[in-house]
C-alpha positions in Angstrom: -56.3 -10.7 65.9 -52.9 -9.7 63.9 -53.2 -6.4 62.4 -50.8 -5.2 59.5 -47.2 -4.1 60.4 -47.4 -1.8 57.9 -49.7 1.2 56.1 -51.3 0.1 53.2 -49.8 1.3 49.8 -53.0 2.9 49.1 -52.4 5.6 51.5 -48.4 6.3 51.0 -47.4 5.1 47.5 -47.4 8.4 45.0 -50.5 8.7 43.6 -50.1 8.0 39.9 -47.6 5.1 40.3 -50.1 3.4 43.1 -52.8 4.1 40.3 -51.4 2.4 37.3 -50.1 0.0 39.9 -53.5 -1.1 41.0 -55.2 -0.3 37.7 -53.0 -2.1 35.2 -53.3 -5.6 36.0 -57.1 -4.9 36.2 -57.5 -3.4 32.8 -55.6 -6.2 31.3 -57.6 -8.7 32.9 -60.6 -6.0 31.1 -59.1 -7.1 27.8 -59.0 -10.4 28.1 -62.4 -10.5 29.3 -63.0 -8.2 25.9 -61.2 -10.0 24.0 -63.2 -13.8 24.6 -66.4 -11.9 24.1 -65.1 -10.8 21.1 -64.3 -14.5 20.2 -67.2 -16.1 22.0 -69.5 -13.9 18.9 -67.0 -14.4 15.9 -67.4 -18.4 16.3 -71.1 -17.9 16.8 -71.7 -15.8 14.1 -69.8 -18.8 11.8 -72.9 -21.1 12.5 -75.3 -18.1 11.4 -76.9 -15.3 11.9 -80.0 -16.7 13.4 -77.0 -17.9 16.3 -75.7 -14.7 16.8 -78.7 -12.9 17.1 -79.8 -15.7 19.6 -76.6 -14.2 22.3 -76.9 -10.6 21.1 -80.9 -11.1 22.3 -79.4 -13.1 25.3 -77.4 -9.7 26.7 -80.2 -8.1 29.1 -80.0 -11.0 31.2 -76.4 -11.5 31.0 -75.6 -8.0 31.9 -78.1 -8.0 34.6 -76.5 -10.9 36.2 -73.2 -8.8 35.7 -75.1 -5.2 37.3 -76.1 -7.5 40.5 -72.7 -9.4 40.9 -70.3 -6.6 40.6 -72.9 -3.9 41.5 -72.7 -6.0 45.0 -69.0 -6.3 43.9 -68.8 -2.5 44.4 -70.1 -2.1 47.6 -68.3 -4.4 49.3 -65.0 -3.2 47.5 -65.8 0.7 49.1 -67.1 -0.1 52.7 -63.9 -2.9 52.6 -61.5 -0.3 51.2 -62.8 2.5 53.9 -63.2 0.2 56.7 -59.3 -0.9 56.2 -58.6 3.1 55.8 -60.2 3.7 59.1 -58.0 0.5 60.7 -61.3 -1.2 61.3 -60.2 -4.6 60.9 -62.7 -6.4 62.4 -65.3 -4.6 60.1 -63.6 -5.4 56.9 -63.6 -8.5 57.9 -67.2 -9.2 58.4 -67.8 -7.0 55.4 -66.0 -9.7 53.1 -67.6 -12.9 54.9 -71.4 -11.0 54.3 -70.3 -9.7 50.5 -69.6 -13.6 49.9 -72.7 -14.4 51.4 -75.1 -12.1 48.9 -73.0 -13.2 46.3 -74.1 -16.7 46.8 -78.0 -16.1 47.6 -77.7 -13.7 44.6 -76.1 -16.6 42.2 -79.1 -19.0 43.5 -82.1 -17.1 42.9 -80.5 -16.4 39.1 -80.0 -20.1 38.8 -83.9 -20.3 39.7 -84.4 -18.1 36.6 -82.1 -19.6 33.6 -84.1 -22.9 34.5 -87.9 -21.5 34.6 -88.1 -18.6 32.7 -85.8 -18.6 29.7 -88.0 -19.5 27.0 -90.8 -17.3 27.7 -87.9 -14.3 28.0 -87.1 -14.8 23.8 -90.9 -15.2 23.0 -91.2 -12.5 23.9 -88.5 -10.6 21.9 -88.7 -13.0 18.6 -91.6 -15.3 16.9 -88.3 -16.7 14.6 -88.0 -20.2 15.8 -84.4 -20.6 15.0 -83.5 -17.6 17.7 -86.1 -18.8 20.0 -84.4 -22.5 20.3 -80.7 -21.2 20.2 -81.6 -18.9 22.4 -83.3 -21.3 24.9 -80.1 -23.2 24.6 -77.6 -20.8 25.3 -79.5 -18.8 28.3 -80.4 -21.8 29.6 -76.8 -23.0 30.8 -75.8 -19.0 31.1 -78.1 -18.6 33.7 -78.8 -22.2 35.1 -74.7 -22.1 36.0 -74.8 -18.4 37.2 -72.4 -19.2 40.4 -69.2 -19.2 39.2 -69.6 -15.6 37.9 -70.8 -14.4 41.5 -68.4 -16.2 43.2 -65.6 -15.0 40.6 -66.5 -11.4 40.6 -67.2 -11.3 44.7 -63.4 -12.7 45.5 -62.2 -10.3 42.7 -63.1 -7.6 44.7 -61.9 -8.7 47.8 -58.4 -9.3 46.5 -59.0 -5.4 44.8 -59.9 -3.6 47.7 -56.4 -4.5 49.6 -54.9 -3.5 46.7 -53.3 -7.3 45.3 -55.1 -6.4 41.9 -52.7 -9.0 40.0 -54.8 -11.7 42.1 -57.5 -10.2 40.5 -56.2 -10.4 37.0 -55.2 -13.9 37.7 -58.6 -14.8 39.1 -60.2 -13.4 35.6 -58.0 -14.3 33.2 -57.6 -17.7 34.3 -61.5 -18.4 33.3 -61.4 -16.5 30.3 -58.3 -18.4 29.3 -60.0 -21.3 29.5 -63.4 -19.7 28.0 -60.8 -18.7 24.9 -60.0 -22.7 24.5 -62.8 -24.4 25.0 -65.0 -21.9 22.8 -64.0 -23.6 19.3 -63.8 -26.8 20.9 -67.5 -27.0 21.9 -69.1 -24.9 19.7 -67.8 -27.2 16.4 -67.5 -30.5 18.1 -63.0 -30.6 17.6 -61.4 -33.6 18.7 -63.2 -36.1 20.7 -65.7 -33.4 21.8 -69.0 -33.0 20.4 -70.4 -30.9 18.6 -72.9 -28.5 20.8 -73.1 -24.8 18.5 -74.3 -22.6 20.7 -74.7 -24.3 23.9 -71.1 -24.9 23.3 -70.3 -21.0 24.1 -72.1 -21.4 26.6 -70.7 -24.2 28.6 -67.5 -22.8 27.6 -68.4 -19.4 29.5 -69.7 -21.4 32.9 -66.9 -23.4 32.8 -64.0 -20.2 32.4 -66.5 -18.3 35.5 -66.4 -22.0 37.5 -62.9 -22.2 37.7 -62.3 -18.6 38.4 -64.3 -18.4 41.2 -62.2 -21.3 42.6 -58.9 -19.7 41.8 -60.3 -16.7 43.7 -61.5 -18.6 46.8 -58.2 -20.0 47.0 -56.4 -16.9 46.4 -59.0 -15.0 48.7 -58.0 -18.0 51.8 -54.6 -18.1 51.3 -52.7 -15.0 50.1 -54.5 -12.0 51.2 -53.8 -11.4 54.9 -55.7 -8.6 55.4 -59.0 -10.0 55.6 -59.4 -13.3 57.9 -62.5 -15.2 56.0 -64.2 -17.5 58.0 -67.7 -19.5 58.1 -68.3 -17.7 61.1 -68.7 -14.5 59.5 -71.0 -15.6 57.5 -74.1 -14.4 59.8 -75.8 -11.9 58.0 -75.2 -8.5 59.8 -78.1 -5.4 58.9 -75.5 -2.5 59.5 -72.7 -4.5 57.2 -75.5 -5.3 54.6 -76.7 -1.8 54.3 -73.2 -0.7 54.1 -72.8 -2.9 51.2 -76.0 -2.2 49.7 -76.1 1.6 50.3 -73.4 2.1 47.8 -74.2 -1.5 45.8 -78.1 -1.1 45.2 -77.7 1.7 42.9 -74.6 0.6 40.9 -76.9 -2.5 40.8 -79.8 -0.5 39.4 -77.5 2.0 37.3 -76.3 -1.4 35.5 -79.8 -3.1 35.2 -80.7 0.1 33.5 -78.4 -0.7 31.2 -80.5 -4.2 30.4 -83.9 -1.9 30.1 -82.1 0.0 27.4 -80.4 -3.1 25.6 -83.9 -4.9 25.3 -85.8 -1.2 24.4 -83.6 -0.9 21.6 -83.4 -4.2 20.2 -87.5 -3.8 19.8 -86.9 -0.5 18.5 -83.9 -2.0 15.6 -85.9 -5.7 15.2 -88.9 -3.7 13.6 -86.5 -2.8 10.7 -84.8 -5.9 10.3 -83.1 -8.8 12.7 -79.5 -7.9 11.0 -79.8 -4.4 13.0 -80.1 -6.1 16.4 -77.6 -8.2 14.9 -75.1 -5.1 14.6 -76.1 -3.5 17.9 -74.8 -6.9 19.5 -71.8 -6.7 17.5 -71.4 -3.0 19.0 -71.7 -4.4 22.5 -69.0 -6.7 22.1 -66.3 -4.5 19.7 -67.1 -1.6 22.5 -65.8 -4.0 24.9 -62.8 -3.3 24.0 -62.7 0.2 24.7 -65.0 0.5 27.7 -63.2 -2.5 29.9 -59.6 -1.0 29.9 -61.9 2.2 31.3 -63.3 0.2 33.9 -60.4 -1.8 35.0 -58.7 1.7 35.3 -62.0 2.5 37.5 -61.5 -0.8 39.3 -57.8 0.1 40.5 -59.4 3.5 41.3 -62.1 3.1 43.7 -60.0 1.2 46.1 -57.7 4.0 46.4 -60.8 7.0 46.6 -62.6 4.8 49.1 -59.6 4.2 51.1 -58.3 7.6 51.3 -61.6 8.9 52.1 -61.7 6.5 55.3 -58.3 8.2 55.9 -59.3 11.7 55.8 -56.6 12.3 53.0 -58.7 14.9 50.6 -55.2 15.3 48.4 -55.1 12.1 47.3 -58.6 11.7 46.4 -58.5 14.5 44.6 -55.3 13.8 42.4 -56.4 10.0 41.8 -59.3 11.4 40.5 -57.8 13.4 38.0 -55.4 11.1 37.1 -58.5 8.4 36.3 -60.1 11.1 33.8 -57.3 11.4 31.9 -56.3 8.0 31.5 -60.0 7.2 30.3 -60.8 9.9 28.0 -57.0 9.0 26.0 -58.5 5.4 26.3 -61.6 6.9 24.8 -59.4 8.5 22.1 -58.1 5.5 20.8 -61.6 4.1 20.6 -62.8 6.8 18.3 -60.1 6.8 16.2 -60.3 3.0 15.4 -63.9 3.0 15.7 -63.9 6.2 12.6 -61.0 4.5 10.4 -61.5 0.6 10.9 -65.7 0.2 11.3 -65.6 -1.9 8.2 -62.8 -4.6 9.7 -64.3 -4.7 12.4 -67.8 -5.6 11.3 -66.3 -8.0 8.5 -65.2 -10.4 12.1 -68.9 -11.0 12.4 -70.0 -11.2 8.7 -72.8 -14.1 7.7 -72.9 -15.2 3.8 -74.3 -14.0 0.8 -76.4 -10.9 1.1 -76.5 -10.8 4.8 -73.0 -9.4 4.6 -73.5 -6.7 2.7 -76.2 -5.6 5.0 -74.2 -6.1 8.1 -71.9 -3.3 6.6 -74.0 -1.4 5.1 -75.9 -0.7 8.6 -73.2 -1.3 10.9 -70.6 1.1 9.2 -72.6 4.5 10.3 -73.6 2.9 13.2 -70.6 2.1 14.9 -68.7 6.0 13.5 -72.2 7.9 15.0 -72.4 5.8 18.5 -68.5 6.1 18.7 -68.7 10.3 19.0 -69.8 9.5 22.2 -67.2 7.8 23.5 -64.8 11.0 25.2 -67.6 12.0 27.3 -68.2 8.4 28.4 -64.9 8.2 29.5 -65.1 11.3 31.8 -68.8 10.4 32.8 -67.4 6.1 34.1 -64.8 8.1 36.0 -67.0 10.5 37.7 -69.8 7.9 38.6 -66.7 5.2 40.4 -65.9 8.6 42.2 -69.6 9.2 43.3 -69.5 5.0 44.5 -66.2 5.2 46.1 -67.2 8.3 48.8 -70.6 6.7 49.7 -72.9 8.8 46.8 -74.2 6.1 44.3 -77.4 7.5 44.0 -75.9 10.0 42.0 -74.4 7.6 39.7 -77.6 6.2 39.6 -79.2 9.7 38.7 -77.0 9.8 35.6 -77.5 6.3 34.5 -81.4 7.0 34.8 -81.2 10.3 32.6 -79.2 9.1 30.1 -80.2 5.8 29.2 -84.1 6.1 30.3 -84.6 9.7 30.0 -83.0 10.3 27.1 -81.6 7.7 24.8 -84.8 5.2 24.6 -87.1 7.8 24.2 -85.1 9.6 21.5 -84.4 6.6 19.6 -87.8 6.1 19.4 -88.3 9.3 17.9 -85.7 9.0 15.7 -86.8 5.9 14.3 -89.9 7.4 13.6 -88.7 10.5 12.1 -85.9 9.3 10.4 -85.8 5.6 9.4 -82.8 3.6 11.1 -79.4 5.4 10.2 -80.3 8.1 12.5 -81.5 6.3 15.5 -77.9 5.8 16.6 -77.1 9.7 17.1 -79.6 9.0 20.5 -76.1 7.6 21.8 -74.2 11.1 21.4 -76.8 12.9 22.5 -77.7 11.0 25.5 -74.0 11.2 26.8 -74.0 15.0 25.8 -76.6 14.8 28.8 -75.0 12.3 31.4 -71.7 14.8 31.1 -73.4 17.7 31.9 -75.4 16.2 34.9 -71.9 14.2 36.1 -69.9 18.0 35.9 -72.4 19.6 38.1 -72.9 16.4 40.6 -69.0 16.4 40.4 -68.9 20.4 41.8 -71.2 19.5 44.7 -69.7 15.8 45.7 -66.1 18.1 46.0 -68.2 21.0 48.0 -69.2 18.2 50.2 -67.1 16.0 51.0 -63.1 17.0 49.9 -63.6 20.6 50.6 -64.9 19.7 54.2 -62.0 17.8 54.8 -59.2 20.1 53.3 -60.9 22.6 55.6 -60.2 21.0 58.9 -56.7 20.0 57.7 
């Protein structure tokens, strides 16, 4: 089998040029992505409130399909990444063929669940039969049509993890492109389409993830010689798998947490008053903004962390780490600012008629200003966690999503709620990162003890 003529860029390009190299196609891709969720919610929310409520209530599932697509995503980008640094070739290969493969069985069993399951998932939440049936609608295709999002997000990281990461902003933007354009055209019936409200986002959204994953399986076949895909690799391997999974299960779990905490505090914020869960889904998708640039930058980060690791090369590990912190928390900056000036702009995107707008503001205004004091030490905690995933430590980035979002913020939003009435249940966000940080600084000290130290001290 060929092998490369040449060393990767990964290991020889200077570290903060091969950084923004690999990281700013990515976080633009991020804010496109951002940017159609953004638009998906701001044509819902013209139908009603009862409609956007219906897709902020949708979001546990939504981002649980996410935490196991790119969670798996993860995995196979580090042991890829490290088993190209290490000149294993054969191994990356069969790492990308078995990725592929729980990608797929992963996309099935979720396309089991948006059929079977979907209905009894917003009884649960809601007895408001308006929510219930948009909700049934929009789920229903969301999760029915899962595929293309595993499919999308599994050649995504195979393009990342040899470094092409303009493939992967092609292979993103191209679906939410066409997510962007077909949004208003479903969701209002324009031109000779009809009119389908909110199972119009939601074909919109399978269609963009569809035609992604397509573009990616092309991209994946044809332009990226460094892994040879073929059908043959597909026979599940136990030492690739728990490769995968060893660093993937607990992204996957971190990230599912994250759906435990949505649905926890949309019971907690519905026993006020459905416009509050209506503003903490408005949050999701204005933070979006902020957060994905951060994890794009992650995205064109763990690549180079897992493949320098493979290579023994402590120096640049260590320097593309510090790099990544610094671009995220001035990321972070900006998002504070805008989310302290502009709360009220913002919020007036997703505004209903009549009194439920002066409600939406009236909640949603301190809400968005407390969460967003959070948002430097998220910036330094998303770093650190990639970093713990990228030299084979995920558990720890598990650990941290487990304190903060289980251990802390759910359980002191319930108090808060209790003690204080709903403007103060939002300062469990600060507070709970005020936790993560401290617990990511001290893992930080011991993954560099390690592993980098270790390694500097053979050199």
């Amino acid at each position: 089998m060929a092998q490369p003529a040449q060393e990767n860029k990964m290991g020889v390009m200077p570290e903060n040029k091969l950084l923004l190299n690999m990281a700013l196609p990515m976080i633009v891709s991020m804010l496109i992505q951002a940017c159609y969720n953004i638009v998906d919610s701001y044509f819902v929310a013209k139908l009603s409130q009862d409609a956007l409520n219906a897709v902020s209530l949708a979001f546990p599932v939504q981002n649980l399909m996410i935490a196991v697509a790119v969670g798996t995503g993860v995995g196979i980008n580090a042991l890829l990444s490290r088993s190209l640094g290490q000149k294993d070739f054969d191994r990356a290969n069969r790492t990308a063929m078995n990725g592929m493969l729980l990608e797929i069985v992963s996309g099935l069993a979720f396309t089991v669940l948006g059929l079977t399951c979907v209905r009894q998932f917003y009884t649960v939440q809601t007895d408001i039969t308006r929510i219930v049936e948009y909700g049934v609608d929009y789920l229903t295709i969301i999760a029915g049509c899962s595929m293309g999002i595993f499919v999308s997000v599994a050649t995504e990281r195979l393009v990342q993890a040899t470094g092409r990461t303009v493939y992967a902003m092609i292979i993103q933007g191209t679906g939410s492109v066409i997510n962007l354009i077909l949004d208003p055209i479903l969701i209002f019936g324009l031109g000779p389409f009809p009119r389908l409200e909110v199972a119009g986002a939601a074909v919109a959204t399978v269609a963009g993830q569809i035609v992604g994953g397509l573009v990616g399986l092309y991209l994946s076949l044809t332009h990226n010689p460094e892994i040879q895909m073929s059908v043959r690799g597909l026979k599940p391997s136990r030492s690739i798998i728990s490769g995968i999974y060893s660093v993937g299960l607990p992204s996957i779990i971190m990230q599912s947490i994250g759906s435990v905490m949505v649905f926890g505090m949309n019971q907690i914020l519905i026993s006020f008053t459905s416009t509050a869960t209506a503003v903490f889904g408005i949050y999701f998708k204005l933070q979006s903004f902020i957060f994905m640039p951060v994890f794009g930058l992650n995205n064109g980060m763990v690549p180079i962390v897992a493949y320098n690791y493979g290579a023994r090369n402590p120096e640049r590990i260590i320097k593309t780490a510090k790099l990544s912190v610094m671009y995220a928390v001035g990321i972070m900056a900006i998002g504070l600012a805008l989310f302290q000036i502009f709360p009220d702009v913002f919020l007036s995107l997703f505004e209903a008629e009549g009194e439920e707008a002066g409600d939406l503001l009236a909640i949603g205004v301190p809400a968005l200003r407390i969460i967003s004091t959070s948002f430097l030490m998220a910036g330094f905690c998303i770093v650190a966690g990639s970093v713990f995933q990228a030299l084979g430590h995920g558990m720890l980035s598990l650990a941290v999503s487990v304190v903060r979002q289980l251990v802390v913020l759910l359980p002191v939003a319930f108090v808060l709620a209790r003690l204080g009435g709903l403007h103060v249940v939002w300062w469990s966000y600060p507070l709970a990162e005020l936790f993560s940080t401290t617990l990511s600084a001290l893992f930080l000290y011991w993954v560099y003890k390690k592993e980098i130290a270790s390694m500097r001290e053979k050199e």
